[in-house]
N, C-alpha and C positions, 0 to 999 in steps of 0.2 A: 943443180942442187936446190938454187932458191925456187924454181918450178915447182920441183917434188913435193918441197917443206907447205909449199901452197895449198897441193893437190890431195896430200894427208888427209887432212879433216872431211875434205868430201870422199875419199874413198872410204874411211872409216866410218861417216856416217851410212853407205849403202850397205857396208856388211852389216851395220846394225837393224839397217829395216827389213833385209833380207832375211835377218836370223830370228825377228821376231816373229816377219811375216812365218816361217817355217814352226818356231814356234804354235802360232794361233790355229795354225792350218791340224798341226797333230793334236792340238786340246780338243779342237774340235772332233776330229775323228772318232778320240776316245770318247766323248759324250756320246756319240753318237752309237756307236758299240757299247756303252753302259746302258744306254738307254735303249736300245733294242735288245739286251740281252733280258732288262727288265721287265719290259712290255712280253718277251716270251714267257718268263716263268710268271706274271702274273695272269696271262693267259691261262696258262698251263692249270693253276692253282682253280682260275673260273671254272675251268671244265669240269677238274676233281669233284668241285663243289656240287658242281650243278648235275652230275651224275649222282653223287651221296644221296641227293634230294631227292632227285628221281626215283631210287632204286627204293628209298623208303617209304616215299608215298606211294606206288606201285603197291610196296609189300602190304602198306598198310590198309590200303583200297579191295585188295586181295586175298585180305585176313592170313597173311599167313606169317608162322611163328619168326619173329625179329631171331638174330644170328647174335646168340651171346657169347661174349669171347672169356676166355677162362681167368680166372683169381687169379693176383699174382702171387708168388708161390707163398706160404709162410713163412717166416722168420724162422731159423732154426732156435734164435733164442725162447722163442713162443711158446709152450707146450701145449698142445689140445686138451682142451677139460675132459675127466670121462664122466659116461653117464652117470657115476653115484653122486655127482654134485650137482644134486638137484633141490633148492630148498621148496617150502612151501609158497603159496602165493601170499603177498601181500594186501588181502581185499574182506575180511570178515569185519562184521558189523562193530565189534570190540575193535580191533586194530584201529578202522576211522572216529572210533571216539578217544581212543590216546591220543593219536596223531594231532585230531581235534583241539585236545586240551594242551598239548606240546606248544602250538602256535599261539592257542589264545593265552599261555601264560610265559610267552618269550623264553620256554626254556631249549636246553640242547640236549639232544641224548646220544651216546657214543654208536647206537644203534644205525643214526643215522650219520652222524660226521663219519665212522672209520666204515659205513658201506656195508654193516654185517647181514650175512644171507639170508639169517635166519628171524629175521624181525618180523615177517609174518605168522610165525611161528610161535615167538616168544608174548609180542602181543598180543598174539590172538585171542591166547588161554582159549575156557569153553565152559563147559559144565561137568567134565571131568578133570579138567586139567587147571592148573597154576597160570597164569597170565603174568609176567614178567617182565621188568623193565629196568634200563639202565640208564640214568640220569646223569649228563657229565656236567659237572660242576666247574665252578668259578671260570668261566667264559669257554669260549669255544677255538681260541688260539694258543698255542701252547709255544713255551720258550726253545725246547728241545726237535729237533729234526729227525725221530728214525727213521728208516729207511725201510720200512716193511709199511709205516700209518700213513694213512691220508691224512690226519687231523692238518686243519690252517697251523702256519710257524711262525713267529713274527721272537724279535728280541725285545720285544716292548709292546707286549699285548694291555688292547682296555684295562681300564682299571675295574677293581672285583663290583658287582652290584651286593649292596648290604643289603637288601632286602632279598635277594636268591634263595636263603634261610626259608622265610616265610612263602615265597612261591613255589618252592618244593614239595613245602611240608600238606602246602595245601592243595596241590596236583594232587600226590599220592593219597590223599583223602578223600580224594571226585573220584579216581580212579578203583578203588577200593581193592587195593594189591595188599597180596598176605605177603610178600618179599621183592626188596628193592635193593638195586645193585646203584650205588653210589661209585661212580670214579670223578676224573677230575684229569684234567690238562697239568702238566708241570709248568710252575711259576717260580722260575726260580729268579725272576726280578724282583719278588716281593723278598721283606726281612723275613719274614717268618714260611715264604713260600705254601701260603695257602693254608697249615694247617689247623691253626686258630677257625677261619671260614669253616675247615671239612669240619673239624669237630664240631661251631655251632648247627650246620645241617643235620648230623649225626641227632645230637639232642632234641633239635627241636622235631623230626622224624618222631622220636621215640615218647619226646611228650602228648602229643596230640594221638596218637598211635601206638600205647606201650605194648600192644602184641605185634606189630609189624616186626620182622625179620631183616634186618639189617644188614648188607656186606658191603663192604667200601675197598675199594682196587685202586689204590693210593699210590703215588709218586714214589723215589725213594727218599723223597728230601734230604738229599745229597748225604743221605749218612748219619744225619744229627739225631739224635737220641731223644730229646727234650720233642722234638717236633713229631719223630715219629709215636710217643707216648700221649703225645695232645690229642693224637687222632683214635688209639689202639683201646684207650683208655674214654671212650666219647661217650660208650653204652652201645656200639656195635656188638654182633654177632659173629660177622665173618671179618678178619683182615688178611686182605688178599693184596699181594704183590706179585708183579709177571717175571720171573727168569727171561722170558722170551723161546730163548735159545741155548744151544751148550755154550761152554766157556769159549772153544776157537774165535766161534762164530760171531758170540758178544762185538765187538769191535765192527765187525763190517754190518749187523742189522742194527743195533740200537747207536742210540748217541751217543759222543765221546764223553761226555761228561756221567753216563749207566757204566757200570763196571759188574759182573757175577759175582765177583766176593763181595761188593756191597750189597747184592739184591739178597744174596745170603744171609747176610749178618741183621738188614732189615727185617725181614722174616724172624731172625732167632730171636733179636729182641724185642721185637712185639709176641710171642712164646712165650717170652719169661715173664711178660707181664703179667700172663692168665687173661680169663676173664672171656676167650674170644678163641674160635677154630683159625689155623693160618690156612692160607692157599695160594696156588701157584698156576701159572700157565706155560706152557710147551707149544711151540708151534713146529711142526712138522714140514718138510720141503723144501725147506734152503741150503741144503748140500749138508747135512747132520749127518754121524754115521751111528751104527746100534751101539756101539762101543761108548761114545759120548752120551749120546742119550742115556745108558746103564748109569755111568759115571753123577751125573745129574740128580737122576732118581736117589741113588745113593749119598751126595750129597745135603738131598734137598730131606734123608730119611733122619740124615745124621744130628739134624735140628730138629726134631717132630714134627715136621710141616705138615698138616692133619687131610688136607683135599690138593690134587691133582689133577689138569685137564691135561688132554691132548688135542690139537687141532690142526689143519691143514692150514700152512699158508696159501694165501689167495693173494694173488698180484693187484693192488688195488687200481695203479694207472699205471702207462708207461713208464711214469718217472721216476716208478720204485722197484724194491731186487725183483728180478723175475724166478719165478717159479723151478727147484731144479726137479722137483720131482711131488709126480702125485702119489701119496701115498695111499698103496689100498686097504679098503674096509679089514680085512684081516689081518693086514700087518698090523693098525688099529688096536683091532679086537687084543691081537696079541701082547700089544704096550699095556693094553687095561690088568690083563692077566698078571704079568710080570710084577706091575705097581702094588698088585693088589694083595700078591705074596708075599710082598717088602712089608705090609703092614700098614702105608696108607689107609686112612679111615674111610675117605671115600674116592671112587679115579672114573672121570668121565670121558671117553676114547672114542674118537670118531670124526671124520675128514668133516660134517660143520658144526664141529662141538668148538665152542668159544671159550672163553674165561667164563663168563655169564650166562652161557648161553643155557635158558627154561634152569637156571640157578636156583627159582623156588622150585623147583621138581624135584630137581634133581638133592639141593640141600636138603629140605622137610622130607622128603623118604627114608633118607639117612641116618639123620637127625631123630625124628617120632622111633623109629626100628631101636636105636641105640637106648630111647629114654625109655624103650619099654622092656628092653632086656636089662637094665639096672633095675626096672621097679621088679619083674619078676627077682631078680638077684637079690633082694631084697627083701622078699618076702621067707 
């Protein structure tokens, strides 16, 4: 026994050199099988490689057409544009003198923040036509988030430039435009949310310019009566407010804080004030059906709301609603038809008709035809 109790420690130290030695022997192995399976497929990958090479400098040595592999499919969310959405080019000698005057007097136009198609178009003008612009006012960040604009978002945009007044006033007087679309970002960080500012641009426009034609496409300043009078009451022409949308729809394009019975009631009471045509805009495409859009019209007849657009929504980036449907030129035509029965004063229809969009064309045609049918009445 006392033998045994001896012999213990050295037998248990052999199984232990035994089991490691066993050990070291299989780690190894497996390095060794790792690393030749490695050394195969990185082989394997040189070869790939060095054929790819091959095969293209051959083709290209060769002249012959490289092997293009097909698009990957599109998105079903995606819709293909069709050919009517085609605008003009943005390149005429008047276009690069706004553009011009745009930067050298730090200002922002909606033309360009919200991406609109038709800016070649509208600034172009010519020698038959109205040249047009729309200048967005008090910064170029806005409090609210729709989901249809590209405008910058921020809850605490720059504070306003108090000279903005004066460099508008004095763009629009290099540029020599007979009518100018004034909007503006919603601020609803400010106490008075901007409309003090819109009304001084409004005036000081109209002093240095008392023929210039005036429309301003104004926030809803959340409803407040006082504010929306500040602006309605400036010595504008047109006060235009956007619906956007039908009522359903209100909640998923615009921000939570836009509501349809308020964009209504903004509209009526800038109406009641006088003194100024109301208007409105319609965007077409975002899953609306004929039934709401009637409903809309009707609403919008119910308050006198004097001018009517319709226009196609256009998806501006990924990260806003996608397009449900293009609507065509005819179905268009037909919304103009429709508006134009209800007794709307004037209704511009068409997949790139904008709020603004060639606004002195389309207003002053309307506008001169109407003053000339009360002078005849008149006589």
């Amino acid at each position: 026994l006392i033998t045994c109790i001896h012999s213990f420690p050295n037998t248990m130290r052999s199984v232990l050199q035994r089991s490691n030695h066993t050990r070291r022997f299989l780690s190894s192995q497996v390095t060794v099988t790792k690393s030749a399976g490695s050394a195969s497929r990185l082989e394997a990958l040189r070869e790939q490689l060095a054929s790819e090479a091959s095969n293209e400098l051959d083709d290209f040595a060769s002249g012959a057409k490289p092997v293009r592999r097909k698009a990957p499919k599109r998105s079903k969310k995606i819709l293909p544009k069709p050919r009517w959405l085609k605008a003009k080019a943005a390149d005429s000698e008047n276009y690069q003198k706004l553009r011009s005057t745009v930067r050298d007097l730090g200002l922002a136009t909606v033309c360009e923040e919200a991406r609109c198609p038709n800016i070649g178009e509208c600034w172009g003008g010519g020698a038959d036509e109205t040249a047009t612009a729309t200048i967005m006012i008090m910064g170029d960040t806005c409090t609210r988030g729709c989901r249809f604009c590209s405008v910058k978002t921020s809850k605490a945009p720059p504070p306003l430039d108090p000279e903005e007044p004066e460099k508008v006033s004095t763009a629009i007087a290099k540029w020599g435009l007979d009518y100018v679309v004034l909007t503006s970002v919603d601020r609803d960080d400010l106490e008075d949310q901007g409309a003090n500012h819109f009304s001084e641009v409004v005036q000081k426009l109209k002093e240095k310019k008392p023929d210039l034609l005036v429309e301003a496409l104004t926030p809803d300043f959340q409803g407040d009566k006082d504010l929306i009078r500040a602006v309605a009451t400036s010595g504008l022409d047109v006060f235009a407010h956007n619906m956007e949308t039908v009522e359903r729809l209100t909640p998923l394009v615009r921000d939570r804080r836009a509501a349809y019975q308020q964009s209504l009631d903004v509209l009526q009471y800038a109406k009641s004030l006088g003194g100024c045509l109301t208007k409105t805009s319609i965007m077409l495409g975002l899953g609306e059906k004929d039934e709401e859009i009637q409903t809309t019209l009707e609403d919008l007849r119910a308050i006198e709301v004097d001018v009517v657009t319709f226009g196609q929504y256009l998806q501006p980036t990924k990260k806003h609603l996608p397009v449900k449907e293009y609507v065509t030129p005819e179905k268009f035509e037909e919304w103009q038809q429709k508006a134009e029965a209800m007794g709307f004063t004037y209704v511009a229809s068409g997949p790139l008709v904008r709020s603004s969009y060639k606004a002195g064309e389309f207003f002053l045609k309307n506008y001169l035809e109407e003053q000339k049918a009360k002078e005849a009445a008149a006589v």
